[in-house]
C-alpha positions in Angstrom: -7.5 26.2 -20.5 -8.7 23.0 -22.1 -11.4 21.3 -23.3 -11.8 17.4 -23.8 -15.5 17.4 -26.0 -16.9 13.9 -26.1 -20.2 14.0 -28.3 -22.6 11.7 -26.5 -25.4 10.2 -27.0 -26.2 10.7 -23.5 -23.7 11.5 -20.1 -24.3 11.8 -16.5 -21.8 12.4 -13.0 -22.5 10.8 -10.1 -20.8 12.0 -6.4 -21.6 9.0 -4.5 -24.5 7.5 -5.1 -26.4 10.7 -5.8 -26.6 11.7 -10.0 -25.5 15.7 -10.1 -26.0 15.9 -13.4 -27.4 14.6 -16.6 -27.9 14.9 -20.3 -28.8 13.1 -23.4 -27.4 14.0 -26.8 -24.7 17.1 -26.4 -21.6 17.1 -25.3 -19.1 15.9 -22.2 -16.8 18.5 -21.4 -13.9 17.5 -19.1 -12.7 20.8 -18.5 -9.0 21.3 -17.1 -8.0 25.0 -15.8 -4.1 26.0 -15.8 -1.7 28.4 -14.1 -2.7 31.8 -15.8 -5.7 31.3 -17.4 -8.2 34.0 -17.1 -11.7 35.1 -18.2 -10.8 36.0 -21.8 -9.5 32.2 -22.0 -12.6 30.9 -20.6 -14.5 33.2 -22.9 -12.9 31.9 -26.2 -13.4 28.2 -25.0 -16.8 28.4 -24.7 -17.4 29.5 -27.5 -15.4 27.7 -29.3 -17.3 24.8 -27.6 -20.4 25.7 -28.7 -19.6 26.6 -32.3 -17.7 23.6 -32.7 -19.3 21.5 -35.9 -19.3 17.9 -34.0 -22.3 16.6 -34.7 -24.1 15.1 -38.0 -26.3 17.1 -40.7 -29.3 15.4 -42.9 -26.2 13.9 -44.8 -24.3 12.4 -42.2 -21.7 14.9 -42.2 -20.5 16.5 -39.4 -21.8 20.5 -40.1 -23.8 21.1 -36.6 -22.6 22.7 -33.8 -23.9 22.4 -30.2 -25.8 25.5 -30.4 -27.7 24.2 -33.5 -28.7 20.7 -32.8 -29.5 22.4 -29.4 -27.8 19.6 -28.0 -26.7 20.0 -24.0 -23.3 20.1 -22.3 -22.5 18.0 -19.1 -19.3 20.3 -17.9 -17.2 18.6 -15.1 -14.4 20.3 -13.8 -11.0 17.9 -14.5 -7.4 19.1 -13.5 -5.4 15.8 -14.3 -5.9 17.3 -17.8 -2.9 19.6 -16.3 -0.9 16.6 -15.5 2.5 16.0 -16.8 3.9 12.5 -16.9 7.1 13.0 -18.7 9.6 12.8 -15.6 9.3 9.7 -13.1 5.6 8.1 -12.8 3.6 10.3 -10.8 2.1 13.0 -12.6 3.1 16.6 -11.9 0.1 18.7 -11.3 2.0 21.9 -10.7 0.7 23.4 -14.4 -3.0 23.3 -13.0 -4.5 26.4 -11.3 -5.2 26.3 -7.9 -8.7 25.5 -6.8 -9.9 29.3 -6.1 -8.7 30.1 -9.4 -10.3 27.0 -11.1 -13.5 27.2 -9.5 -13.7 30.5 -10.2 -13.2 30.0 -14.1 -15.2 26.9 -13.8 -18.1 29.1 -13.3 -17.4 31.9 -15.4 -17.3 29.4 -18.3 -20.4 27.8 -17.7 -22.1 31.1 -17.3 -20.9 32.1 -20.8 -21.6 28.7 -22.4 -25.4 29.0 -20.8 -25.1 33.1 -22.5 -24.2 31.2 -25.7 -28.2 29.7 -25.5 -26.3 25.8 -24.4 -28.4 24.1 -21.8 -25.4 23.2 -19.2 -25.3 20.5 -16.7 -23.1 20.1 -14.1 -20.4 18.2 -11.9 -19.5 18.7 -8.6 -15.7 21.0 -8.0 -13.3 19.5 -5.7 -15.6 16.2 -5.5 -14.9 12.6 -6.4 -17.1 11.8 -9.3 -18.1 9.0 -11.7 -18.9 9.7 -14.7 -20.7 7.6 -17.2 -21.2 8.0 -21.0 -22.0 6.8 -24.2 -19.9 8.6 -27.0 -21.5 9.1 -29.4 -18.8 8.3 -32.9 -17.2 8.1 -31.5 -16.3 11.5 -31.7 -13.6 13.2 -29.0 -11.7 15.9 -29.3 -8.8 18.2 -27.4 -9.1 21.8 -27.4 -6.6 24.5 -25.8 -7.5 28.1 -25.7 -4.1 30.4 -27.4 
């Protein structure tokens, strides 16, 4: 499973013209499932997420995690993180779960990051989305459960 964490000053996903979800300070996560990922995976990512120190103390240093600015997570379900362009120039997706699986986790990870005390927003699975956001840094980062 992985995790690419934006810290934003604020984020929202769109599925047409209709806004599905929204936050202001907190973090994007683009959220990518793979082939044999389970619940245990989607366990230690969350809170991993949560725990993370990505965002600034009184000193400007970065000492805070989600859970204690209180800060918010837009999650939003992305499966080209899976993709691998090393042969050719399309992609290979064949490393991604397939979508029963992903939604599946999808959930199971946003019940455990909303567990963790993390207010969670929300994209749409399977849907074409826009998603627009400030980072906030800018700070980004990748992170892959073992």
């Amino acid at each position: 499973m992985r995790a690419l964490l934006q810290r934003v000053s604020e984020a929202e996903v769109s599925v047409g013209s209709e806004i599905v979800g929204r936050i202001g300070p907190g973090l994007l996560i683009l959220l990518g499932i793979g082939r044999g990922d389970d619940e245990r995976a989607a366990r230690w990512l969350a809170e991993k997420c949560a725990g993370l120190r990505l965002f600034d103390d009184a000193e400007g240093h970065l000492e805070l995690s989600l859970i204690d600015t209180g800060g918010r997570a837009l999650v939003v379900s992305q499966f080209t993180l899976y993709g691998d362009p090393r042969k050719g120039r399309r992609p290979s997706w064949g490393a991604a779960a397939d979508p029963e699986t992903a939604e599946r986790l999808l959930a199971v990870f946003v019940r455990i990051l909303t567990g963790l005390g993390v207010d969670v927003a929300e994209g749409r699975f399977g849907a074409r989305m826009q998603v627009r956001l400030v980072n906030d840094g800018p700070v980004t980062l990748m992170v892959e459960s073992p």
